[in-house]
N, C-alpha and C positions, 0 to 999 in steps of 0.2 A: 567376523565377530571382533570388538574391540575390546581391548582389555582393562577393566575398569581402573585396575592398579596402576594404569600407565596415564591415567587422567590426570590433574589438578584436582588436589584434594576441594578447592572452593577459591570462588572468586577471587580472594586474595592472593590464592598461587598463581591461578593466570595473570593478573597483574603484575606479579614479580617477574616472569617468565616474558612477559612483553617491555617491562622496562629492561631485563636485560637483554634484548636480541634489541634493544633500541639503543643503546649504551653500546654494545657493539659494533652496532652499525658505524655509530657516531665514530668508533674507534678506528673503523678502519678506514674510514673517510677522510678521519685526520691523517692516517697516516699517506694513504694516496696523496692528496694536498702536499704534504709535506714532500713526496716521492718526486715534484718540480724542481727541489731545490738541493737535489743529489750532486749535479754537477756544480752547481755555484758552488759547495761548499767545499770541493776538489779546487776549484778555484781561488777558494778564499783561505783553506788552512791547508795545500797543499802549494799552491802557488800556477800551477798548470791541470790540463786536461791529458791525458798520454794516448795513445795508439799502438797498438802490437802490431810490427811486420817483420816478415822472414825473406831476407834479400840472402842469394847464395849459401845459404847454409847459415846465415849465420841470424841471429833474430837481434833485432833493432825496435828500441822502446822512443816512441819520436811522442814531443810535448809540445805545449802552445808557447809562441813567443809574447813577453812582454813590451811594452816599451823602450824600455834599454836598452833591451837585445836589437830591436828594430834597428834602432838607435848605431850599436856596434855594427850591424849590417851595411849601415850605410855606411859610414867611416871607410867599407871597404868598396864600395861602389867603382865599377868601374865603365869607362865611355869610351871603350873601343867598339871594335866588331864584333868583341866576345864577351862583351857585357851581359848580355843576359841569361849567357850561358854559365859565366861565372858568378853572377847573382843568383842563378838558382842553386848552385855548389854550395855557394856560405849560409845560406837561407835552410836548407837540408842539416846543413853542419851545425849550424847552431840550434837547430831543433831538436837532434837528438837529446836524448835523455840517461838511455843506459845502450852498449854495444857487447851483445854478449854476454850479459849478465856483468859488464864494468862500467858501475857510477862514472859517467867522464864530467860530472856537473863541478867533482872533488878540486877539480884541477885542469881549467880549462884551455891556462895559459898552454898546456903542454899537448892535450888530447885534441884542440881545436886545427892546429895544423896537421897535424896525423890525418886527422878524420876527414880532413879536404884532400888529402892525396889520397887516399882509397875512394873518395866519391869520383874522384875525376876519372875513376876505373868503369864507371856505368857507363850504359847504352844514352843515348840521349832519349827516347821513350820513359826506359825509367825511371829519369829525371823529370822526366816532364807528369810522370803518375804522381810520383812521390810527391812534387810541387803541389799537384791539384790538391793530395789525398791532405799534406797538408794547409793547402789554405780552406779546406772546408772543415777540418778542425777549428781553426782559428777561426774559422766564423760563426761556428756553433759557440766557442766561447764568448764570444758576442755578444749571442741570443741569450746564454745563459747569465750573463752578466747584468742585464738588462730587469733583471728578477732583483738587484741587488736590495734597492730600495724598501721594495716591498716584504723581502726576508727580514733586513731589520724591524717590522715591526712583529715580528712573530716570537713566539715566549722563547722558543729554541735559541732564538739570534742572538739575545739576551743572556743569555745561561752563558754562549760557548765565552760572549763578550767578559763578564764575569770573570771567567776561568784566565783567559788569554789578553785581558788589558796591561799584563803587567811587563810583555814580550813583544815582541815586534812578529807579527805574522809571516814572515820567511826566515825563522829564525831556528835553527837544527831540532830544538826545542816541541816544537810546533810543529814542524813538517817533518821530521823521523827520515830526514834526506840531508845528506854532507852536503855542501855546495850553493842549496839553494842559497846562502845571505849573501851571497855574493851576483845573485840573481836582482836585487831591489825589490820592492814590492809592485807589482800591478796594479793596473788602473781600479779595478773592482776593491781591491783591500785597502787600497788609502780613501775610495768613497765610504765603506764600511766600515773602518774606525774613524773618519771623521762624522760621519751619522752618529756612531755610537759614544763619541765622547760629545758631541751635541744634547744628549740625549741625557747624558749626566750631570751637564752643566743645567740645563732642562732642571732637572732634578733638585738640585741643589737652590737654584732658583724660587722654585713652588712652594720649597721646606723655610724659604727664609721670608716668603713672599706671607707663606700661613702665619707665623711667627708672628709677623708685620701687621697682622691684620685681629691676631688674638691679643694683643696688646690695646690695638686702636677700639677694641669691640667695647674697653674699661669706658671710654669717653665718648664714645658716638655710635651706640649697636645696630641705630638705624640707618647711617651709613654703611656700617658694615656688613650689612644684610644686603645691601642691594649690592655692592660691590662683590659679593657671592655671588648675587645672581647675575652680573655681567662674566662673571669667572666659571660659573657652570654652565653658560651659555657658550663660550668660547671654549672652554674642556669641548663639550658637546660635539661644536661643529670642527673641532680637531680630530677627534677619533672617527666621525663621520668621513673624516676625507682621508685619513688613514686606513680606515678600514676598506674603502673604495680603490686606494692606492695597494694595498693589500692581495685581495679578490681580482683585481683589476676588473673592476664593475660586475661581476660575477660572484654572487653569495654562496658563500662553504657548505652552508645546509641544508640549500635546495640540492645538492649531490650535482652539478652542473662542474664539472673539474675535467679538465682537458687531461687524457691518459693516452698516449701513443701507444701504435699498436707495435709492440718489437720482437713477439715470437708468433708462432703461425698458426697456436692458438688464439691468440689476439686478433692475428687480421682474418681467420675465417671467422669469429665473435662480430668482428664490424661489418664482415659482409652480408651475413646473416640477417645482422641488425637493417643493413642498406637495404635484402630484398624484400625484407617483410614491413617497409616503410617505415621503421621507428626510426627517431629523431638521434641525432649522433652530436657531439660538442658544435661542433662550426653550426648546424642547425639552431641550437638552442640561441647560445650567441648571435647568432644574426635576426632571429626574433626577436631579443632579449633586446637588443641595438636598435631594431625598428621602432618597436613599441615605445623605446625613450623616447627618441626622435620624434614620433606621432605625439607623443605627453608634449613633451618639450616647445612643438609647434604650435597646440592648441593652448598651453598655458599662457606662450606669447603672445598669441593673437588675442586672448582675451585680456589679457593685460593693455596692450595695444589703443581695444576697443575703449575700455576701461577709460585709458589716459584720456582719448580722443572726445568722447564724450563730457569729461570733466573739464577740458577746456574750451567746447562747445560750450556749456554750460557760464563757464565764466566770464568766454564772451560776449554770450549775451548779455550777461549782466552786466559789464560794462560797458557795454553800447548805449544800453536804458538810464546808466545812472551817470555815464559821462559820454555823450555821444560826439564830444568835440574833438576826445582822443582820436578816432576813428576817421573822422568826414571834417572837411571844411566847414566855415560858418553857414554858407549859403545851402549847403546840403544838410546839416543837421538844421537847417529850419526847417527846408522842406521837408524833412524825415519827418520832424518832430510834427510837424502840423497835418501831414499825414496819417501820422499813429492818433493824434486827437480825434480826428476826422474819423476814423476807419471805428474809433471807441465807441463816438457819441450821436454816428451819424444816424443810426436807429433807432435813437431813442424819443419816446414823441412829443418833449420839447423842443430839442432841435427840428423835427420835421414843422412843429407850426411856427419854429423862428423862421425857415427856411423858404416856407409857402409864401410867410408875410412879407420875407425881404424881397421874395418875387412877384408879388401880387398879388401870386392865386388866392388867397383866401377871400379879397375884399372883392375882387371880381366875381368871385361865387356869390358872396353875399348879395352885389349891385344888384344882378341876375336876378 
């Protein structure tokens, strides 16, 4: 028995009740979306990625290196036999982050040779874990970095931009960490405020550009209308390749958003999903890929067609109406008396010129 109370009083309740579980949706959709650019943003207002380990008792908070650091790495390179043993010591060394709960970033001039005479205390194994565990940090920084582009065009990237133009992005300030400014900024944060100070100059641009154009509109509206409409054109196909740079060719509101699986409810959700054949992100994507590719090929070819025909077209017409371009004299005679011939040969004045100049006719008649 259903309880009438617990109905929609009338149509218009169910409509409200479906706009908002559609608004929700929308809600949380954004925030998935948004849930890609977790680590960039570690990257961008933190300056690194970190990792928790517990070597001997003691716990070690190890981070991504920048440029610089790289950079200090090498300066210490060394080309004996024990190079790459002690490339992987400074490499460790300078990727810590905290040792025991002690910021060494504060003061590294002091904490960085300490911190190589305890690593030269490990096993060579260990070394060589730590090594791996860190350069696959460093490579997920990479991967995430690689998002940079397309975060700046999202409302969020803007707001933080707002807030933190007035700072330098490794700056105590900013990152809630001693030490970092002595870190330099990374690759990822000097592309993202030079995006974002492009993006104001941009700005500042269009504001002087209207300006320019509501002045001109006193003396010439009708130029000024079209020069709109070449500037709405170009707005257009900007947001168009932004918003593709964006999605990276994947629309937010088909619900097609790449989510990794990283608790063990997620991966029995996806394997569930595998045996009962439903379609999974790499699935969609790679339809999504084909089908451009299929668009993209036939559009060509008809294009292609298109051109090939039209200059079929054209040169016929200029065989007929200039046939000298084309053939020598002695062939565009024979063309052309040919094309007479093949026109008029049927028709039955030319047949009784043709009889008479051969005789048949007068011979008939002798007869």
């Amino acid at each position: 028995m259903i309880d009438k109370s617990e109905q929609p009083e009338n149509v218009s309740d169910l409509s409200t009740e479906r706009y908002k579980r559609q608004k929700q949706e929308q809600q949380h959709r954004k925030e998935r979306w948004l849930c890609r650019y977790t680590d960039l943003e570690e990257i961008l207002f933190k300056g690194f990625l970190i990792h928790f380990v517990r070597i001997n008792g003691y716990n070690f908070v190890f981070k991504t290196l920048n440029a610089n650091e790289f950079e200090h790495i090498r300066y210490h390179m060394h080309l004996d036999q024990e190079s790459y043993y002690l490339n992987q010591i400074y490499f460790i060394a300078y990727s810590i982050f905290m040792f025991d709960g002690l910021n060494v970033l504060s003061n590294r001039t002091h904490t960085i040779p300490i911190l190589i005479k305890y690593i030269k205390q490990f096993s060579p194994y260990t070394l060589t874990c730590l090594s791996h565990l860190l350069s696959d940090l460093n490579n997920k920084c990479i991967q995430s970095g690689r998002l940079v582009e397309a975060y700046c065009y999202e409302d969020v990237s803007r707001q933080k931009w707002l807030e933190m133009k007035l700072f330098l992005l490794n700056d105590p300030n900013i990152t809630s960490i001693d030490g970092t400014q002595n870190l330099g900024l990374n690759t990822y944060q000097k592309v993202w405020m030079s995006l974002n100070n492009l993006e104001d100059t941009k700005i500042t641009y269009e504001h002087e550009w209207e300006n320019a154009k509501f002045i001109a509109s006193a003396f010439n509206s009708k130029g000024v209308r079209s020069i709109n409409s070449s500037d709405q054109r170009r707005k257009d196909a900007e947001q168009k390749e932004r918003e593709l740079i964006r999605t990276g060719g994947v629309r937010e509101e088909d619900g097609i958003i790449r989510i990794e699986a990283n608790t063990n409810e997620e991966l029995m959700e996806q394997l569930e999903k595998s045996i009962r054949g439903e379609k999974d992100w790499h699935d969609n994507v790679v339809e999504t890929y084909e089908l451009k590719v299929k668009e993209d090929h036939i559009k060509k070819q008809e294009s292609l067609d298109a051109i090939l025909k039209e200059r079929e077209s054209i040169i016929e017409k200029e065989i007929v109406e200039n046939p000298r371009k084309f053939y020598s004299a002695e062939e565009a005679k024979n063309s052309l008396s040919e094309r007479i011939k093949q026109k008029y040969e049927e028709t039955p004045s030319m047949k009784i010129l043709r009889e008479v100049s051969e005789g048949k006719r007068f011979v008939e008649k002798i007869k």
